[in-house]
C-alpha positions in Angstrom: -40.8 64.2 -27.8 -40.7 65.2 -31.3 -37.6 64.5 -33.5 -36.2 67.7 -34.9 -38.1 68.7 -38.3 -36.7 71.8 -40.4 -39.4 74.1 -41.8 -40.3 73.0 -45.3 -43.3 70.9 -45.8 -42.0 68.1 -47.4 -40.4 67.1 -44.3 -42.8 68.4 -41.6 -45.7 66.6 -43.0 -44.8 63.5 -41.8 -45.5 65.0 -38.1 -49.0 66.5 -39.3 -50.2 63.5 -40.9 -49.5 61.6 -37.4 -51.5 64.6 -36.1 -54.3 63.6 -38.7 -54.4 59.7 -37.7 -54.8 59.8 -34.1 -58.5 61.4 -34.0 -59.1 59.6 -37.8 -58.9 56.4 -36.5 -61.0 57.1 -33.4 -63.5 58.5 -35.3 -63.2 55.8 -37.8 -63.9 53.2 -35.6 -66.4 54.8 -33.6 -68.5 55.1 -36.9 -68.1 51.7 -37.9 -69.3 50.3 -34.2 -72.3 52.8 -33.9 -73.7 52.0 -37.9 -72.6 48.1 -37.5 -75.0 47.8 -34.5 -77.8 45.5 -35.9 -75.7 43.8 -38.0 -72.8 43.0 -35.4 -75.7 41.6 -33.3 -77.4 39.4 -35.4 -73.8 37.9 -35.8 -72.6 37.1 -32.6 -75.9 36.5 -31.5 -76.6 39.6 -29.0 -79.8 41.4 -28.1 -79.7 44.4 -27.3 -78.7 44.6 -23.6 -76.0 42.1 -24.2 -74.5 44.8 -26.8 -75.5 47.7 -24.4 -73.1 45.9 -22.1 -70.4 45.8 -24.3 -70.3 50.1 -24.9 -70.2 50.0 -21.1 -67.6 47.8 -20.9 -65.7 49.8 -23.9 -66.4 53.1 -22.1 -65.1 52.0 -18.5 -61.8 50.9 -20.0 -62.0 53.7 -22.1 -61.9 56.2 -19.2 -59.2 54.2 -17.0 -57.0 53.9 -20.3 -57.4 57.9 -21.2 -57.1 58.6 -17.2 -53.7 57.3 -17.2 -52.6 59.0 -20.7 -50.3 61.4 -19.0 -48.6 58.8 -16.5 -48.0 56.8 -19.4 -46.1 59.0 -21.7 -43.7 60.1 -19.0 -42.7 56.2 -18.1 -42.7 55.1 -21.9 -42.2 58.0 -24.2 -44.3 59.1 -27.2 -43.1 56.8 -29.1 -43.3 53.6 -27.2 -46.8 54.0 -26.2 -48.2 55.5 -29.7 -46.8 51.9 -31.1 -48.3 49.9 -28.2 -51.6 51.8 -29.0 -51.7 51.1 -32.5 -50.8 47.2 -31.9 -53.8 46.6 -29.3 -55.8 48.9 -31.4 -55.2 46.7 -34.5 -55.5 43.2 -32.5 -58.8 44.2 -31.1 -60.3 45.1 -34.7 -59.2 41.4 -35.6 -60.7 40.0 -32.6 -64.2 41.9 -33.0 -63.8 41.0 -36.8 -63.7 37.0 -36.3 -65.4 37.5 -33.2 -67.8 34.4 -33.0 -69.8 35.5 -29.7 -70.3 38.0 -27.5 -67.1 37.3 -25.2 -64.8 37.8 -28.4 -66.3 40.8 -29.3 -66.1 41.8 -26.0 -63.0 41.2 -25.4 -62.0 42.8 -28.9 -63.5 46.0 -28.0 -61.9 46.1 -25.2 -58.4 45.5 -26.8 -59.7 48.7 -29.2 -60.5 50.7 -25.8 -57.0 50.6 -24.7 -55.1 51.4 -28.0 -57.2 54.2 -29.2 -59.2 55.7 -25.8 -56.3 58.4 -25.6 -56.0 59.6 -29.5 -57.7 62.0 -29.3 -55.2 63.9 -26.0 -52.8 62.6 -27.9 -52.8 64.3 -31.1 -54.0 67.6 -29.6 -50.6 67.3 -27.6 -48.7 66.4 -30.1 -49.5 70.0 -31.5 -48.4 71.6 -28.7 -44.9 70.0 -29.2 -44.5 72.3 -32.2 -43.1 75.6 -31.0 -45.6 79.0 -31.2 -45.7 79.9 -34.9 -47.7 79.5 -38.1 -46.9 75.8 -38.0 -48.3 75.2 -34.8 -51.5 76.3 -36.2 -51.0 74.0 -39.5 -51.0 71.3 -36.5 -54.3 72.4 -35.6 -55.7 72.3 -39.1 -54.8 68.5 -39.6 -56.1 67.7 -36.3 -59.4 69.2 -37.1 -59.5 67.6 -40.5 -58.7 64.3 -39.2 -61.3 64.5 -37.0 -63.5 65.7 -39.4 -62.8 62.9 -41.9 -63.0 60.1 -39.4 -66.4 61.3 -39.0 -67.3 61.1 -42.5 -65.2 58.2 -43.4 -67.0 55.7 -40.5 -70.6 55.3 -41.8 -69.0 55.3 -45.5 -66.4 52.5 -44.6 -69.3 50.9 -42.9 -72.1 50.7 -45.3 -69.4 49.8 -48.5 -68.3 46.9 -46.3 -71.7 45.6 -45.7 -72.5 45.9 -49.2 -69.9 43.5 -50.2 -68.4 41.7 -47.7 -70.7 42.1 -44.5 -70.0 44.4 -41.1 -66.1 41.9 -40.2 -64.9 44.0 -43.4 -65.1 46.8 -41.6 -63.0 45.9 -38.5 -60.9 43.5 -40.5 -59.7 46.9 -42.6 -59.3 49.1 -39.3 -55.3 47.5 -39.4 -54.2 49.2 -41.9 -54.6 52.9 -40.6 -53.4 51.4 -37.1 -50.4 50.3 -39.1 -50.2 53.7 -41.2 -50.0 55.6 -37.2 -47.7 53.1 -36.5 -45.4 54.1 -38.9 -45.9 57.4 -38.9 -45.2 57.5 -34.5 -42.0 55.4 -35.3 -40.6 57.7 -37.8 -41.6 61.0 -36.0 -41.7 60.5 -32.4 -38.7 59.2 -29.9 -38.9 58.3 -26.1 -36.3 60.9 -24.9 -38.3 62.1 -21.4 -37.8 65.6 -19.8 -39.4 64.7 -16.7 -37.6 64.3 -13.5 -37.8 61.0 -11.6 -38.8 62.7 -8.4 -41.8 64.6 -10.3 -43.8 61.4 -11.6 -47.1 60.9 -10.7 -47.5 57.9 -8.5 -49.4 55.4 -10.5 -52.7 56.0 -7.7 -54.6 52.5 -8.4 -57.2 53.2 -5.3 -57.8 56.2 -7.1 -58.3 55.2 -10.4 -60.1 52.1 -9.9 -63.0 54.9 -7.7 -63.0 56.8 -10.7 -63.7 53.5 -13.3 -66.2 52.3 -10.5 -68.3 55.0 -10.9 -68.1 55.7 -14.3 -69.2 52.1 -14.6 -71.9 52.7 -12.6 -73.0 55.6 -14.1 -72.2 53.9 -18.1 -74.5 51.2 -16.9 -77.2 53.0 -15.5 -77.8 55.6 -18.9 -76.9 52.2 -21.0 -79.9 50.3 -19.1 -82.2 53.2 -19.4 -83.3 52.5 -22.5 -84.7 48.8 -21.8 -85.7 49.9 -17.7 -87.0 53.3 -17.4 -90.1 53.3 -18.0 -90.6 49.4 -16.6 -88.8 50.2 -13.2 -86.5 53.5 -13.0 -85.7 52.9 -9.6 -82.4 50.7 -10.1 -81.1 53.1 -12.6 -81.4 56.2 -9.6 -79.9 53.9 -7.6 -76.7 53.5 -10.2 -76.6 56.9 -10.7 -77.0 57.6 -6.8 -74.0 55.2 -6.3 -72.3 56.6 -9.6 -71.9 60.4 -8.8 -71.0 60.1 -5.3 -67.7 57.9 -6.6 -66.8 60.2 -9.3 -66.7 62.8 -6.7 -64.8 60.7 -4.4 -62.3 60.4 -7.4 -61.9 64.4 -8.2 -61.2 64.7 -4.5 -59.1 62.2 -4.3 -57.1 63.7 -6.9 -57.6 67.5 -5.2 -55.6 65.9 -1.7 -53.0 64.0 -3.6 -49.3 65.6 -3.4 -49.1 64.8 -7.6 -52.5 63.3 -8.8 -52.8 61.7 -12.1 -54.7 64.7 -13.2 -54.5 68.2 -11.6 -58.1 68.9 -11.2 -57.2 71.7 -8.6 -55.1 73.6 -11.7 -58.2 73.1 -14.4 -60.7 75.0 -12.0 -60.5 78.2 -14.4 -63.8 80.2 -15.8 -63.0 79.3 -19.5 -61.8 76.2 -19.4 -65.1 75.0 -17.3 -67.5 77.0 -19.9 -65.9 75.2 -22.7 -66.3 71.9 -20.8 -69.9 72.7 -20.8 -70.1 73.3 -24.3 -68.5 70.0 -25.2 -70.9 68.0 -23.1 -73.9 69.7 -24.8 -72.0 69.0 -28.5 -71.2 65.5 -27.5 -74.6 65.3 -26.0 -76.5 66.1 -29.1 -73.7 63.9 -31.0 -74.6 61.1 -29.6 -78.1 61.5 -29.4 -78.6 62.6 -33.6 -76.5 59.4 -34.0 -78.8 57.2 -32.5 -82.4 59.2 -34.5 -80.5 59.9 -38.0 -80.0 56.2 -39.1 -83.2 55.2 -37.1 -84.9 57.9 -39.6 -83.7 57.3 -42.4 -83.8 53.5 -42.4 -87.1 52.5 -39.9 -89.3 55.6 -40.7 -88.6 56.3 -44.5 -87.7 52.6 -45.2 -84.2 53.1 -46.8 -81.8 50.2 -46.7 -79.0 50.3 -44.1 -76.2 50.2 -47.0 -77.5 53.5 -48.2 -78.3 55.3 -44.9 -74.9 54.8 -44.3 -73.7 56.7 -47.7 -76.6 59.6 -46.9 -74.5 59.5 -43.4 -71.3 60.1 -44.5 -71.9 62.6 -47.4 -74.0 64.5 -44.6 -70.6 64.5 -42.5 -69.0 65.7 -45.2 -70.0 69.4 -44.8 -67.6 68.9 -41.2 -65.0 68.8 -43.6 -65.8 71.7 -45.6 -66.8 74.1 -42.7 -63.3 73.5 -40.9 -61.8 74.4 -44.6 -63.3 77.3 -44.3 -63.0 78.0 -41.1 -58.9 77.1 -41.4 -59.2 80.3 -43.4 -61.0 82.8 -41.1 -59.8 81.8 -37.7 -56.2 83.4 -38.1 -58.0 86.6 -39.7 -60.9 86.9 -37.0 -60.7 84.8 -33.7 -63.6 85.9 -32.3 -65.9 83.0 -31.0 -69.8 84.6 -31.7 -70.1 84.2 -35.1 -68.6 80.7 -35.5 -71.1 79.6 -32.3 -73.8 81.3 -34.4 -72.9 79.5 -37.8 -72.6 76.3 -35.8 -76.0 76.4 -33.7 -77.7 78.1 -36.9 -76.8 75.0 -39.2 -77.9 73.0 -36.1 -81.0 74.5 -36.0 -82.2 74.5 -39.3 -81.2 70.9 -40.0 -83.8 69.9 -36.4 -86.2 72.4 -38.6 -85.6 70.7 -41.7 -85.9 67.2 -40.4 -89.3 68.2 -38.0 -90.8 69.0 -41.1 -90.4 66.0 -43.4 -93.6 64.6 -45.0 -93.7 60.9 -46.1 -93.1 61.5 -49.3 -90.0 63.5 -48.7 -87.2 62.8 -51.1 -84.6 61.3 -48.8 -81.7 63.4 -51.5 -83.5 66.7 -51.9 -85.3 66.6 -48.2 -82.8 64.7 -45.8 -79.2 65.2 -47.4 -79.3 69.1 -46.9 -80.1 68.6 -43.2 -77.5 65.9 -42.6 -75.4 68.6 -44.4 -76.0 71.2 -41.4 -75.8 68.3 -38.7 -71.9 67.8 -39.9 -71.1 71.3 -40.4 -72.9 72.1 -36.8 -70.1 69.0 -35.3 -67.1 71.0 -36.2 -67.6 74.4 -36.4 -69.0 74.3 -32.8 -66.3 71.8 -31.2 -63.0 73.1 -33.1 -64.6 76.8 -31.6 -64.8 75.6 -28.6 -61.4 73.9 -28.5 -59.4 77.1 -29.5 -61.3 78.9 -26.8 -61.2 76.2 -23.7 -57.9 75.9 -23.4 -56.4 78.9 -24.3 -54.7 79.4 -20.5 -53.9 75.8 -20.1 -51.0 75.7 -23.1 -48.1 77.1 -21.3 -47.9 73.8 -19.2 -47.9 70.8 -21.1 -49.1 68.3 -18.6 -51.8 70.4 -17.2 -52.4 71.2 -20.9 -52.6 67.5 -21.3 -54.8 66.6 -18.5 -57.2 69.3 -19.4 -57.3 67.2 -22.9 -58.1 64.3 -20.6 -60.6 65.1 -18.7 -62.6 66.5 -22.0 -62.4 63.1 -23.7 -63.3 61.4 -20.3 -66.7 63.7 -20.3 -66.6 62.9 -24.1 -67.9 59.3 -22.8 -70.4 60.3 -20.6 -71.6 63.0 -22.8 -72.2 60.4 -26.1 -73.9 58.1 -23.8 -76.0 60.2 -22.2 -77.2 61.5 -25.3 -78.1 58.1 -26.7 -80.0 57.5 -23.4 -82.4 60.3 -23.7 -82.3 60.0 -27.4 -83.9 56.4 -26.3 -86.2 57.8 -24.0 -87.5 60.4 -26.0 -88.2 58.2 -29.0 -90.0 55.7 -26.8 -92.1 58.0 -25.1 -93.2 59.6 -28.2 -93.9 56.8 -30.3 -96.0 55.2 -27.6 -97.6 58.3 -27.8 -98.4 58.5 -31.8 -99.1 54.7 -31.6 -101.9 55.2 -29.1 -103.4 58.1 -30.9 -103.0 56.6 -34.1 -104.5 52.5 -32.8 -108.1 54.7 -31.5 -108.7 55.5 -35.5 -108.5 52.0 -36.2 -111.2 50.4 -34.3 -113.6 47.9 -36.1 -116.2 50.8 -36.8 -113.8 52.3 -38.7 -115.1 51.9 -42.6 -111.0 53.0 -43.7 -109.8 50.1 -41.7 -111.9 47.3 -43.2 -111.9 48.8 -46.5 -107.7 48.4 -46.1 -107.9 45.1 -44.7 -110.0 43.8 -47.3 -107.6 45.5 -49.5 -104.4 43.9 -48.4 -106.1 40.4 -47.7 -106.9 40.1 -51.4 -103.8 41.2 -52.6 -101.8 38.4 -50.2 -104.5 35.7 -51.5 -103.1 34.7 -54.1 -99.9 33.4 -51.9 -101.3 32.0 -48.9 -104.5 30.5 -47.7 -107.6 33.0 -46.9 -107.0 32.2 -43.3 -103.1 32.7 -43.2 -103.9 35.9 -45.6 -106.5 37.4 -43.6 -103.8 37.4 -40.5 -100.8 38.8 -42.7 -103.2 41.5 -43.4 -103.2 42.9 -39.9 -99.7 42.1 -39.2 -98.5 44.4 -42.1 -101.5 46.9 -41.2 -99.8 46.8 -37.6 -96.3 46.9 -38.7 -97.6 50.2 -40.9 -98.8 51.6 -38.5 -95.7 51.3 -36.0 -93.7 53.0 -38.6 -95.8 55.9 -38.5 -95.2 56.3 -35.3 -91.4 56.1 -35.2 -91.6 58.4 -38.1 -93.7 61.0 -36.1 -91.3 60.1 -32.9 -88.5 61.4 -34.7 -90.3 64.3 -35.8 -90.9 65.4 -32.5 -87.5 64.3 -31.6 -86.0 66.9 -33.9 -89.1 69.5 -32.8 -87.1 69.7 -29.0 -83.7 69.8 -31.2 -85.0 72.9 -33.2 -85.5 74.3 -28.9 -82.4 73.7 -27.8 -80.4 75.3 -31.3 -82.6 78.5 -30.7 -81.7 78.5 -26.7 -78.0 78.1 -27.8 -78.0 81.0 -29.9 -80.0 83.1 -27.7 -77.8 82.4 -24.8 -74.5 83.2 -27.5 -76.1 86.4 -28.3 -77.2 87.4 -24.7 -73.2 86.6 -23.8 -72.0 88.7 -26.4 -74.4 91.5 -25.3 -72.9 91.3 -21.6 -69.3 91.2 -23.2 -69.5 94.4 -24.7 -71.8 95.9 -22.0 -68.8 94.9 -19.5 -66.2 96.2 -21.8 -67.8 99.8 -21.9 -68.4 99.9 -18.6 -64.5 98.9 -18.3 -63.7 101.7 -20.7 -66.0 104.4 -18.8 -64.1 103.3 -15.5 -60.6 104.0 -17.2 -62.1 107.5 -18.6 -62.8 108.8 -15.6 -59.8 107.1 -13.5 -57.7 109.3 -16.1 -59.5 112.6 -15.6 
């Protein structure tokens, strides 16, 4: 519950900043874990799987934590469990920050999984606290702009810390805006409940360990992808095999219960299940543009990983502008088609931008003004999206609130998924370019020898002819897999260019049908009148 705020800024701000932190600092931190990757590997010692195992582990307790969001809040109280967040929130940042090995950071990520997994519902919530009037949609505004600043401010946070005190900076400094929420819940929230005893939800635990088994299985599967599918995919159908089957078992689970911890029966509404659709693609191509951008920018054009994450951030920045403006025009002009056509029209000329680079391509003239339409695609499509979806969910809180819930539960599958076949599609492609691009270098080849020779006399002068002659191919090799990760992600962004044009052929053929159905409507109501 809210305390009681009167109607001047000055003391309603308070309650909007709150608004603000909860889906800043889980945007925050998920910036910092996805552009600390490498880093955070090399040291704690992980490869790859080993850290692939760790975002499964972080999604699984992600999803239980966010599953029992709703059940939580009416045994503790806002207040109690915003402060609880925020402490295991902060304590797992220290953990990951002096994290010596893979168990610690483990162990810290899961620590973060359980503070901050339900921010996000909550702060969306939280807005619907405020009564129906002008302020409700200020609440709405700093939720947005949180979000859209957590964005921006990850890869920045990330890339300063790196730059001067390595990648633990950046969890080690994640404390303070957990403290800032802290203080901000304490001050504006209390733990009076409205619920009646008899009315709890049952806490359910065969129910909500199905629904973590299978997201696990299903986590694991599109995690192992990347390092199996093309070696052996038959595991991974087996995962998923297992995986969907429990997930269902979980929904239905929750249809047959007297009071489930979420109402799936209540959320089975037209709107509510298009918007759900729309988030998965969003959070789909999210995930999947955060995996190619800083693969790009840093493997393909050769940038260092303190500056891709600066072009990163100042890309996210136009998420921040659009929802200014956007702020301005929803109020005036609701309407969803042209804000789905700004969003998928940035989308698809930053894919056209970035399927076009040349080598040569300044990063600032070339790449920024692309990563510029990437952010301002993010926001404009999902706040769209989230003022349409749950439009007849508000007049009941908790189904309000689970409706939140099971969006940020699909939010986990959707990110990973994209990253999967973000994986795939790069590996596929550069195996591709690299074969095409290994037959012009055969020992007929007059370019090769003439390069060799080339590069072996230029590394003479620091090692023996021997030692210089085998350099020589190495770097000739290592060239000529960077051409192919560069062409990879061209093609990458080719099939991203597709998908924008089907989006906003499909928004156009719906808004065609809309007003096609309303004429007809109007005709009917003519001549019912006659």
């Amino acid at each position: 519950m809210l305390r009681p705020a009167s109607a001047p800024l000055s003391r309603t701000l308070p309650l909007y900043l709150l608004i603000a932190a909860l889906p800043f600092c889980d945007f925050l931190q998920t910036g910092i874990v996805a552009f600390n990757a490498a880093p955070v590997m090399g040291g704690i010692g992980a490869s790859p799987e080993e850290f692939s195992a760790i975002a499964t582990l972080y999604g699984v307790v992600a999803i239980g934590a966010i599953a029992m969001h709703r059940w939580l809040v009416e045994r503790l109280g806002w207040r109690r469990l915003l402060l609880a967040a925020s402490a295991l929130f902060a304590l797992g940042a220290v953990v990951c920050g002096l994290a010596g090995g893979l168990l610690q950071f483990g162990l810290g990520r899961s620590l973060m999984a359980l503070g901050c997994a339900s921010f996000m519902t909550a702060g969306r919530v939280l807005v619907n606290h405020i009564p129906p009037s002008p302020r409700r949609f200020t609440g709405i505004r700093f939720f947005a702009a949180g979000l859209a600043w957590g964005i921006a401010a990850g890869p920045l946070l990330a890339s300063l810390a790196l730059a001067g005190s390595g990648w633990r900076a950046a969890f080690l400094l994640l404390p303070v805006p957990a403290l800032l929420l802290a203080l901000l819940a304490a001050w504006q929230l209390d733990d009076r409940r409205s619920i009646e005893p008899e009315v709890l939800a049952p806490s359910q635990p065969i129910a909500l360990l199905v629904l973590m088994g299978g997201s696990f299985l299903l986590l694991h599967g599109l995690q192992r992808s990347g390092f199996d599918f093309f070696a052996d995919g038959r595991p991974l159908a087996a995962l998923a095999a297992l995986g969907l089957p429990a997930l269902g078992l979980s929904a239905w689970l929750a249809r047959r219960a007297r009071r489930p911890l979420i109402r799936i029966a209540d959320l089975a509404q037209r709107r509510y299940l298009a918007g759900l659709a729309v988030f998965g693609l969003c959070y789909l191509l999210l995930g999947a543009n955060n995996l190619v951008l800083p693969l790009l920018l840093q493997r393909a054009m050769g940038l260092p990983l303190e500056l891709v994450g600066r072009f990163l951030g100042l890309g996210a920045l136009a998420g921040v502008a659009s929802w200014i403006v956007l702020a301005r025009l929803l109020p005036r002009s609701p309407g969803p088609t042209r804000y789905y056509l700004a969003g998928f029209g940035a989308l698809l000329l930053s894919a056209w931008q970035l399927s076009h680079l040349s080598e040569s391509a300044d990063p600032l003239r070339s790449v920024l003004p692309a990563l510029l339409g990437n952010g301002a695609f993010v926001i404009v499509t999902l706040a769209t999206t989230a003022m349409q979806a749950f439009q007849t969910l508000q007049r009941d809180e908790r189904i309000f609130s689970h409706a939140n819930q099971v969006k940020n539960m699909l939010a986990q599958f959707g990110i990973a998924a994209g990253t999967a076949l973000a994986t795939l599609c790069l590996q596929w492609r550069s195996t591709v370019r690299f074969e095409r691009l290994a037959e012009s270098l055969s020992p007929s080849n007059p370019a090769l020898a003439a390069t060799l020779e080339q590069l072996t006399r230029h590394l003479s002068g620091l090692r023996n002819p021997a030692e210089a002659a085998q350099f020589a191919t190495a770097q000739l090799a290592q060239q000529v897999m960077q051409e192919a990760t560069w062409m990879a992600a061209l093609d990458y962004f080719h099939l991203v260019t597709l998908v924008a044009a089907s989006c906003l052929a499909l928004v156009l053929v719906a808004r065609l049908a809309q007003k096609a159905g309303a004429a007809r409507r109007r005709r009917c109501l003519r001549v019912a009148s006659r």
